[in-house]
C-alpha positions in Angstrom: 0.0 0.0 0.0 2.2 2.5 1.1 6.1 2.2 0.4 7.5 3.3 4.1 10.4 1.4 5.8 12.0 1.1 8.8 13.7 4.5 8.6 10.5 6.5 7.8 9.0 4.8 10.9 12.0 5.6 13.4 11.9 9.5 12.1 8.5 10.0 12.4 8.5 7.8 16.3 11.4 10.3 17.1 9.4 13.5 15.7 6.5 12.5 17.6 8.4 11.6 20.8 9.7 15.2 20.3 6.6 16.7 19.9 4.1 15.2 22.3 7.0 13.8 25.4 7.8 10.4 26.8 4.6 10.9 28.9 1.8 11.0 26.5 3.3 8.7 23.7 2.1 5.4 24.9 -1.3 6.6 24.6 -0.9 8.1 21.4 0.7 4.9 20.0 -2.2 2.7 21.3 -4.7 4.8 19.2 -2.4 4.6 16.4 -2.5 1.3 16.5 -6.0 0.9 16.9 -7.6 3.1 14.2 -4.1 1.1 11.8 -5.9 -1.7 12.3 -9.3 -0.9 11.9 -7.9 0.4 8.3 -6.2 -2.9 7.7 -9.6 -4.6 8.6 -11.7 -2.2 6.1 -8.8 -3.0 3.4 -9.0 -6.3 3.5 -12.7 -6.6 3.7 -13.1 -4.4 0.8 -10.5 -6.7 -1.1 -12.3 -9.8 0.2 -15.9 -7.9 -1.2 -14.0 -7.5 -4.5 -12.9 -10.9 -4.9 -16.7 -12.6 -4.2 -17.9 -9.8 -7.0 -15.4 -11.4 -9.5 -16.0 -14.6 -8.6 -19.8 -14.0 -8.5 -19.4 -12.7 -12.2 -17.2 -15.2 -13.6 -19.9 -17.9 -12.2 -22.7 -15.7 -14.3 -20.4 -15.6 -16.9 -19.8 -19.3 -17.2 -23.5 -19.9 -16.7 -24.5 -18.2 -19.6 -22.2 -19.8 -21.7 -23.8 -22.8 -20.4 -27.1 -21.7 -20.7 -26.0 -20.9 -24.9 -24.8 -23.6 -25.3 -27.6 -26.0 -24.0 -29.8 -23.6 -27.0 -27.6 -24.2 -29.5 -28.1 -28.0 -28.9 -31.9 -27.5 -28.8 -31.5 -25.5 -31.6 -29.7 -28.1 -33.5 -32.1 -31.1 -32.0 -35.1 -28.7 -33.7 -33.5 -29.1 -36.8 -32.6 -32.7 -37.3 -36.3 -33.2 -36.4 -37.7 -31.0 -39.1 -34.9 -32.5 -41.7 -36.4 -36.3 -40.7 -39.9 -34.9 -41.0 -39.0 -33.0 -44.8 -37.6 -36.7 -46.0 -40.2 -38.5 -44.5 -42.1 -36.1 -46.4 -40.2 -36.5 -49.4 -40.3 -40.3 -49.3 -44.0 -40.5 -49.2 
């Protein structure tokens, strides 16, 4: 998702210690953490969403081919019987 290494994390930990002191960056970290996670939990729900709608339209997908196939058959049934009823036809 986002290209940020070990480095960027140290620098921006040591900013922040700067910024808001020793005493007040445990509970700062714990909400980080927390609302990280809730945004890893979205992300991957959203990706797991994704994947059952491509799924979901690759089943359609293949159903319908299915389903044009099985006409064509009946299609091609319906015309053997109407050739066998032209030469029965034709032979009487």
């Amino acid at each position: 998702m986002f290209d940020i290494g070990f480095w960027e994390f140290a620098l921006i930990g040591v900013i922040t210690l700067i910024v808001v002191g020793p005493e007040r960056m445990p509970a700062i970290a714990k909400t980080a953490g927390h609302y990280i996670g809730k945004a890893k939990r979205f992300v991957a729900k959203v990706q797991e969403d994704i994947g059952d709608e491509i799924e979901a339209d690759k089943l359609k997908e293949h159903l319908n081919l299915e389903d044009k196939d099985a006409n064509i058959i009946e299609i091609f049934d319906q015309t053997k019987e109407s050739l066998n009823e032209i030469k029965r036809d034709v032979d009487q």
